[in-house]
C-alpha positions as CSV (number, residue, x, y, z in Angstrom):
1,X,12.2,22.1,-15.0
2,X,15.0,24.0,-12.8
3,X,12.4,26.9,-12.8
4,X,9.6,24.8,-11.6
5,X,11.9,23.1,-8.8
6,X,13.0,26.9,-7.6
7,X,9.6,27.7,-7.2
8,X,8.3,25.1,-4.9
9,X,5.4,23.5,-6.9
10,X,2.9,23.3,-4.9
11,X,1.3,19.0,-5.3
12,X,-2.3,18.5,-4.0
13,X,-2.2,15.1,-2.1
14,X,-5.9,13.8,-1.9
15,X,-6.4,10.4,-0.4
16,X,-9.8,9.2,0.6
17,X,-9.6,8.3,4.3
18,X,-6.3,7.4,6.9
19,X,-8.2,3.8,8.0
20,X,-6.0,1.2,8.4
21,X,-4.0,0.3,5.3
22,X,-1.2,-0.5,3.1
23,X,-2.6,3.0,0.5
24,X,-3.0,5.4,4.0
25,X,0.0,3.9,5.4
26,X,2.3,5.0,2.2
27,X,0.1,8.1,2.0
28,X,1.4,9.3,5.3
29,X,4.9,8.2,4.4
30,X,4.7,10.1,1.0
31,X,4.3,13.1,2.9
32,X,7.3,12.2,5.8
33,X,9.3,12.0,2.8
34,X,7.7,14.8,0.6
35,X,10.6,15.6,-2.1
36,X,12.6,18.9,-2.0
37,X,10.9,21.7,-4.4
38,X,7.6,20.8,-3.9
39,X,5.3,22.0,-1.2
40,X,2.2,19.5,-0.1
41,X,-1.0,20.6,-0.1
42,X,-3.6,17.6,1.7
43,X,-7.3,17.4,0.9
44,X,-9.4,14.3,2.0
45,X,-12.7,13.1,1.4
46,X,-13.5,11.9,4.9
47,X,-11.1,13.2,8.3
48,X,-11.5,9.2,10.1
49,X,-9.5,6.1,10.3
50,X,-6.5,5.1,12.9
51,X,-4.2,6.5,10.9
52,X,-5.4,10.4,11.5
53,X,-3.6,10.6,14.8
54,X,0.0,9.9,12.8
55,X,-0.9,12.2,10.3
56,X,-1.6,15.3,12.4
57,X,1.8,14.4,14.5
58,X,3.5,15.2,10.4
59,X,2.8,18.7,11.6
60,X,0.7,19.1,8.6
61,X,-2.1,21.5,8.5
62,X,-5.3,19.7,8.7
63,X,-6.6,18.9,5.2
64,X,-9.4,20.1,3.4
65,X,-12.3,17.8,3.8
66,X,-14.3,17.4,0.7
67,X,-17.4,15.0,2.4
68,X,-18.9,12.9,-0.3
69,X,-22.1,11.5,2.3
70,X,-21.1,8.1,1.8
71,X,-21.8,7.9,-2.0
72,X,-20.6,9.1,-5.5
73,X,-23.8,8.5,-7.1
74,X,-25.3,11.9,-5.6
75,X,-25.4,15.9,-7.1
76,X,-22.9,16.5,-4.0
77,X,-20.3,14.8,-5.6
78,X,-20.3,17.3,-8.4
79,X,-19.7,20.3,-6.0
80,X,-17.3,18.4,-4.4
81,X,-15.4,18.6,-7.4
82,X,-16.0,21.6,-8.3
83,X,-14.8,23.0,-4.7
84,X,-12.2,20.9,-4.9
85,X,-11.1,22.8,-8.3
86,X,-11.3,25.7,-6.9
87,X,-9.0,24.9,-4.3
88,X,-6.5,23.9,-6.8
89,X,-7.0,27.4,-8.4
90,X,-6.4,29.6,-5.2
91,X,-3.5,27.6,-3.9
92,X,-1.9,27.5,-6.9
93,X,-1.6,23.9,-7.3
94,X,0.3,22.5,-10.5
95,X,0.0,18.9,-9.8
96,X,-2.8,16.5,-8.3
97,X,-1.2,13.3,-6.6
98,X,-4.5,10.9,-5.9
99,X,-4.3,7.9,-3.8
100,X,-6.7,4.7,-4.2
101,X,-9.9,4.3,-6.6
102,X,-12.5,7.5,-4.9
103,X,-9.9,9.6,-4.4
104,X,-8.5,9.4,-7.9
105,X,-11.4,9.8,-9.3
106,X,-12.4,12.5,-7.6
107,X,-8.5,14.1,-8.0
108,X,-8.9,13.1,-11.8
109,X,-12.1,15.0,-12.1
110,X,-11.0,18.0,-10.4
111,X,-8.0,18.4,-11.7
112,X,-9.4,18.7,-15.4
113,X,-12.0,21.1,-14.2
114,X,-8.5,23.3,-12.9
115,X,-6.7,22.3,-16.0
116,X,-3.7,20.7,-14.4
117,X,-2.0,16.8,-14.6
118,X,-3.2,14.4,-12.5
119,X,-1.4,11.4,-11.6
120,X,-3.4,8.4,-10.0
121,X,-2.0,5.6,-8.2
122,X,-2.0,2.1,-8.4
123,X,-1.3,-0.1,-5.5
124,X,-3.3,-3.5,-6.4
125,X,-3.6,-6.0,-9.3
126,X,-7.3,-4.4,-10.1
127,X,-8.7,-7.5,-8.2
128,X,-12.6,-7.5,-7.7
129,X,-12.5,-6.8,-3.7
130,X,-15.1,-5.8,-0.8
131,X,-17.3,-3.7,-2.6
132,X,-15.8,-3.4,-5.7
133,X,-17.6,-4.3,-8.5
134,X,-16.7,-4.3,-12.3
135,X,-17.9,-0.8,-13.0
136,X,-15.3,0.1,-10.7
137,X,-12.6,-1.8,-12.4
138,X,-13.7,-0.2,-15.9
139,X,-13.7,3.3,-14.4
140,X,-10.3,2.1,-13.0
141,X,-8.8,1.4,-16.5
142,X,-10.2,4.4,-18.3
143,X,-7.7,6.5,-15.5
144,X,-5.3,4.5,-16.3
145,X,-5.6,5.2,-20.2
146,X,-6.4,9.3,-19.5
147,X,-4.4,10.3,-16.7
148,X,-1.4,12.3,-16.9
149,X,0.7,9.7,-15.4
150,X,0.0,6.2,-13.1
151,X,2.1,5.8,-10.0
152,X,2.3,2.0,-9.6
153,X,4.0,0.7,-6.4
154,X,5.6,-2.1,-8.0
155,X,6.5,-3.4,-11.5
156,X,4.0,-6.4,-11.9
157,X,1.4,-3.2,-11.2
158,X,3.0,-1.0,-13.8
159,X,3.1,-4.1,-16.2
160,X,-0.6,-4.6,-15.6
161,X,-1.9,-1.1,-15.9
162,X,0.0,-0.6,-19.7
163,X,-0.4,-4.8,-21.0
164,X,-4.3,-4.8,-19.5
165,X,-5.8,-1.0,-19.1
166,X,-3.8,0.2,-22.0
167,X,-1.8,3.1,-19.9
168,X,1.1,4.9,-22.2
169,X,4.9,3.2,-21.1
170,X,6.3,6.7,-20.8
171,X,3.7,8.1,-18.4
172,X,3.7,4.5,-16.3
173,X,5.9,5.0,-12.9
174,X,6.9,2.3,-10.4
175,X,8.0,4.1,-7.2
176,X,8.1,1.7,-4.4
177,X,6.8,2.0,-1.4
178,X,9.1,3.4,1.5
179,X,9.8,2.5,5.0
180,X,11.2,5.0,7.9
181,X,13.1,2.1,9.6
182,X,14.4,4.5,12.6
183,X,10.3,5.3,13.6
184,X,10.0,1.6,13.0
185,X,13.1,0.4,15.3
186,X,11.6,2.9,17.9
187,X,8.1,1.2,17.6
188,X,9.2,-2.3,18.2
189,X,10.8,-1.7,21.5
190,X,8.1,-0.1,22.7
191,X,5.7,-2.4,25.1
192,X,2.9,-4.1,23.2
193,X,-0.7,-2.1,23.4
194,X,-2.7,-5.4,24.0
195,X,-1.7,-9.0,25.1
196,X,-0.1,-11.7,22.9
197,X,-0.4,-15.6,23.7
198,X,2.4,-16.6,25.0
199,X,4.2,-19.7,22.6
200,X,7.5,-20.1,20.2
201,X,7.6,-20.0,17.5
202,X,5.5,-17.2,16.8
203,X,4.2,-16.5,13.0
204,X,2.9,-13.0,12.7
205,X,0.0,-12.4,9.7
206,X,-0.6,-9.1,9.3
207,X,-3.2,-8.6,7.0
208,X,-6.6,-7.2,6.9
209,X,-9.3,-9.9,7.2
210,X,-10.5,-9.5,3.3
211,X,-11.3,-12.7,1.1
212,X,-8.2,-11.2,-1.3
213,X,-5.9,-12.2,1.7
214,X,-6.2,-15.9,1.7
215,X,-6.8,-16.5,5.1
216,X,-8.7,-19.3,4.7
217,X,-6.3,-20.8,2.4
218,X,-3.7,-20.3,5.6
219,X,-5.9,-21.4,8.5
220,X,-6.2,-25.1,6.3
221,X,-2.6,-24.6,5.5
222,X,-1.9,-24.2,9.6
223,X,-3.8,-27.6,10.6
224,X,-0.8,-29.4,8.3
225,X,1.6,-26.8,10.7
226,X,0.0,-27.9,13.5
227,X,-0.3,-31.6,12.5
228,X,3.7,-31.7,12.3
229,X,4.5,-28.8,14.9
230,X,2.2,-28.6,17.4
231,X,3.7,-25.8,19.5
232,X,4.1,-23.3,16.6
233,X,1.6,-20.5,17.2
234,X,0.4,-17.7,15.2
235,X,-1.0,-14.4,15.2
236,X,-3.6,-12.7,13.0
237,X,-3.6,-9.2,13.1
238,X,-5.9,-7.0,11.3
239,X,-9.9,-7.4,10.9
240,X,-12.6,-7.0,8.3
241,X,-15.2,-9.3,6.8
242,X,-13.8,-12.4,7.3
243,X,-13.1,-12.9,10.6
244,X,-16.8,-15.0,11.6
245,X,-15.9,-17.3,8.9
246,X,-12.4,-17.6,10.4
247,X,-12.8,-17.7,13.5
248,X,-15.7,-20.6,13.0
249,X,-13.3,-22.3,10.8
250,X,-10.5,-22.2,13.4
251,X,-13.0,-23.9,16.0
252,X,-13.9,-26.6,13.8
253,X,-10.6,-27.9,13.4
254,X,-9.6,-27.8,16.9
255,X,-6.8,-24.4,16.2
256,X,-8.1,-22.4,18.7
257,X,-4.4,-22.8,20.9
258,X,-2.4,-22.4,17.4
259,X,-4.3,-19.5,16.0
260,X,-5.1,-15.7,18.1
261,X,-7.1,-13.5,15.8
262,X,-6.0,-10.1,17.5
263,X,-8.0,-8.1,15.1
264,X,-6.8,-4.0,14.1
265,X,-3.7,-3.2,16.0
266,X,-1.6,-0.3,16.4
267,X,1.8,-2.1,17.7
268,X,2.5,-4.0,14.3
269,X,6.1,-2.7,15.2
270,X,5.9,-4.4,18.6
271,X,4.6,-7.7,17.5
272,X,6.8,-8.5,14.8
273,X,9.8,-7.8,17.1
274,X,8.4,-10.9,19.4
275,X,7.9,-13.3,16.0
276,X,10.2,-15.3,14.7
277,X,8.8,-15.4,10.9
278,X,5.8,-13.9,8.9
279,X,3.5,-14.9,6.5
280,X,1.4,-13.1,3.7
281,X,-0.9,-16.0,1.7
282,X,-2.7,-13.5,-0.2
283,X,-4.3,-14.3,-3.8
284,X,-3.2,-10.3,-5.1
285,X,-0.9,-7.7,-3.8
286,X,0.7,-5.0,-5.2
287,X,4.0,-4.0,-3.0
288,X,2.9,-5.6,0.6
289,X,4.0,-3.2,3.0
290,X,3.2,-6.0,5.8
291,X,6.3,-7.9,4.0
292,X,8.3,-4.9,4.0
293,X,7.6,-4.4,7.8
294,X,8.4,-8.3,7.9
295,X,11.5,-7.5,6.6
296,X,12.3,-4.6,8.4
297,X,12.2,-6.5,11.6
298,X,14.6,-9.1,10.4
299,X,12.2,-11.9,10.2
300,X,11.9,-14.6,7.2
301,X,8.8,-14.0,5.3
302,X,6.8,-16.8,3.7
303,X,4.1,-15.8,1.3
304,X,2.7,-16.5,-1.8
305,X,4.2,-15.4,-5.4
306,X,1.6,-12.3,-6.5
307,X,1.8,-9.4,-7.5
308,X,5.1,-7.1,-6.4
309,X,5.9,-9.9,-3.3
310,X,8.3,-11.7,-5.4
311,X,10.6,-8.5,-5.7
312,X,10.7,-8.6,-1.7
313,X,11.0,-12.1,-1.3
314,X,13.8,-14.0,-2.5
315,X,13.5,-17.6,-2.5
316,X,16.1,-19.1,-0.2
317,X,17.9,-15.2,0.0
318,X,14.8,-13.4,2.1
319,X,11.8,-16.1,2.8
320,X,10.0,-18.8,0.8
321,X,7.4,-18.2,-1.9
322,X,4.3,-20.6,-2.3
323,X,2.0,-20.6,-5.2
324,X,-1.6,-19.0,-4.5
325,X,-4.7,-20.8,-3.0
326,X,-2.3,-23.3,-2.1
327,X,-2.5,-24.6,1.0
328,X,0.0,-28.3,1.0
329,X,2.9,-25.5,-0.4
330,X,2.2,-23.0,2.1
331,X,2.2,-25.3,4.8
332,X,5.6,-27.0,3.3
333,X,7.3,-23.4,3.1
334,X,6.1,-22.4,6.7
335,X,7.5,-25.8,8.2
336,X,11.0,-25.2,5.9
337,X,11.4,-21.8,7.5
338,X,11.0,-23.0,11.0
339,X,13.2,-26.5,10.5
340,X,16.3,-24.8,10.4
341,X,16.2,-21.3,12.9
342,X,20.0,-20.4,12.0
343,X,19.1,-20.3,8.4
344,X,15.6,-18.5,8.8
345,X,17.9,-15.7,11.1
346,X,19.9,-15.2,7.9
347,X,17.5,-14.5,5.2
348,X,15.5,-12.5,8.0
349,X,18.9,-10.1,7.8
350,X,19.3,-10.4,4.5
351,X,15.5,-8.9,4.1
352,X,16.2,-5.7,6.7
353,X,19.4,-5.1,4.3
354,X,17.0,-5.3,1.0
355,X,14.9,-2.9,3.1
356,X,17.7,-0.2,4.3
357,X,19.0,-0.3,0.9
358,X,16.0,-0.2,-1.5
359,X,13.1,1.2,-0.2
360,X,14.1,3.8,2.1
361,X,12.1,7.2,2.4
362,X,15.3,8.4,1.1
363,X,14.0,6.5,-2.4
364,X,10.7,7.6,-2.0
365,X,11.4,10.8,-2.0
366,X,13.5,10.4,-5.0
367,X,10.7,8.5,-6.4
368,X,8.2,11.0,-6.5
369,X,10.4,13.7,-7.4
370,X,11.8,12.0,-10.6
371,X,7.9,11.2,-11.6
372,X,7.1,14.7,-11.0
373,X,9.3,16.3,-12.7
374,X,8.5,14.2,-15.6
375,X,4.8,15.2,-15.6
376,X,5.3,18.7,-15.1
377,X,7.7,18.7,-18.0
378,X,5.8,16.8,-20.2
379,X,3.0,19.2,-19.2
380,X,4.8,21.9,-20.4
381,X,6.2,20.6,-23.5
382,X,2.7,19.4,-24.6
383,X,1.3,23.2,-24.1
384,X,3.9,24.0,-26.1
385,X,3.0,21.8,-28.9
386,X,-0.3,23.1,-29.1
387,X,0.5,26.4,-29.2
388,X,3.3,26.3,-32.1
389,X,-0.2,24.4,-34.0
390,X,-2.4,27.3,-33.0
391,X,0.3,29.3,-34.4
392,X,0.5,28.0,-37.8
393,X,-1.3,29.1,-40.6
């Protein structure tokens, strides 16, 4: 393993797109924080999304694009493998590091065809979202079962992908998801990019606008907010295929002053620095990195108990936790957070600590290391296996 490490092992990173997300956001930050004795090597399968602008400032050469046409059900997406293989061949790559469902698959693929481990990542509950179907969650559980290792991003993930897709405990990682809180600190005090209703308190909600996020559970939840608070406001940020029915919902019950739906915005930083508390009422999660940002701007957080949130929030330490789909608890969690402003201040500086001390890039890095090592090792002692059976007579 000190051999490998000396040598600067090159790891193929291969992520689908940079849109706006919690997988392209930790993508980029895998890379800030790529671990000593490893050299990255990026391939995508489509150069787009708001997040390709922060990747090229990495300083990064520009990845090899592997184009799919919009489908995997086509001959291309063989060649793509198949070029992708040979990537892996003339760089010298010993590890593949995928990053959400296409991209592992394709990584997976690819990676056999070069005969080297492949580690896919987990960052969800396997929850049937936008245009994912059940094929996709059984082609999702036979990479969990097959590939070298599973990088989960928190331990209700890892726990899922052995107990429910059958993946080996030994080749199961958690490593967190990491947060470069002087970039962030920098961000916020920079002016916002759009305008923001004026109003306090201010609730920030950043989440994409997908059904798995529970907006609609919140907007219902707000109208017993408002009912009681009147002046609270809050702010939506992030867009997708909700927002009509949202936005049609919020006229009907008269929210239209309590409720901005910003849409996609590139000043998260910004915003949360003018909130005074945040809210996630999603129905799945993995490790939210809106709650980590939450945190990292000293703000309580009030969100519902799935997936890897409870290890971020602490009830009563760090935010409030409501059950899912609920809207009376959320409501009743959101208007204990803003009854007492001194306390909500506390547990919003006892979240930055959690942040500054546990999921630093710092850990990341250590993270990714420790699980590659492992593979790589594991690699190599499982070569050697077979060969001493070749050997025997």
């Amino acid at each position: 393993m000190h051999t490998l490490r000396a040598m600067s092992v090159p790891v193929l990173h291969l992520v689908s797109r940079l849109w706006v997300g919690g997988s392209e956001r930790q993508f980029i930050e895998r890379l800030r924080a790529h671990p000593p004795g490893y050299t990255p090597v990026v391939a995508c399968l489509e150069l787009s999304g708001g997040n390709l602008a922060e990747f090229l400032s990495l300083g990064l050469p520009t990845p090899d694009l592997f184009d799919l046409r919009g489908s995997l059900l086509k001959l291309n997406t063989l060649v793509q493998v198949a070029r992708l293989a040979w990537l892996i061949r003339r760089r010298g790559v010993k590890l593949v590091h995928a990053t959400d469902f296409v991209s592992n698959l394709i990584g997976f693929l690819a990676a056999r065809a070069a005969g080297v481990p492949v580690v896919v990542s987990r960052a969800d509950l396997g929850h049937l979202r936008d245009g994912f179907g059940v094929w996709h969650r059984r082609v999702e559980k036979w990479m969990s079962r097959h590939a070298d290792a599973v990088c989960a991003n928190a331990e209700r993930v890892r726990r899922l992908c052995i107990e429910e897709e059958g993946s080996a405990p030994e080749r199961t990682f958690v490593v967190r998801n990491g947060l470069d809180l002087g970039r962030f600190d920098a961000l916020a005090t920079q002016p916002l990019q759009g305008p923001l209703r004026p109003g306090r308190p201010l609730v920030a909600v950043v989440a994409n606008l997908w059904p798995v996020k529970g907006h609609r559970i919140l907007v219902e939840a707000v109208a017993a907010v408002h009912a009681r608070r009147p002046e609270v406001r809050f702010a939506l940020v992030g867009d997708g295929s909700e927002r009509p029915f949202l936005e049609s919902r919020i006229a009907e019950l008269g929210l239209e002053d309590a409720i901005e739906v910003l849409g996609t915005r590139y000043d998260v930083p910004a915003i949360l620095a003018r909130a005074d508390a945040a809210c996630l009422p999603s129905l799945a999660e993995g490790l939210p990195n809106a709650v980590m940002e939450a945190m990292a701007a000293g703000l309580p957080v009030v969100a519902t108990a799935v997936g890897g949130t409870p290890e971020l929030v602490i009830p009563g330490e760090t935010g409030l936790l409501a059950p899912p789909g609920a809207a009376e608890e959320l409501a009743g969690a959101l208007l204990e957070v803003l009854a007492d402003p001194v306390n909500a201040r506390s547990m919003g500086a006892r979240g930055r600590s959690v942040i500054a001390r546990d999921y630093s890039l710092d850990a990341l890095a250590s993270g990714h290391a420790a699980m590659y090592g492992s593979v790589l090792a594991l690699r190599v002692h499982s070569r050697a296996i077979v060969g001493e059976q070749a050997l025997r007579p």
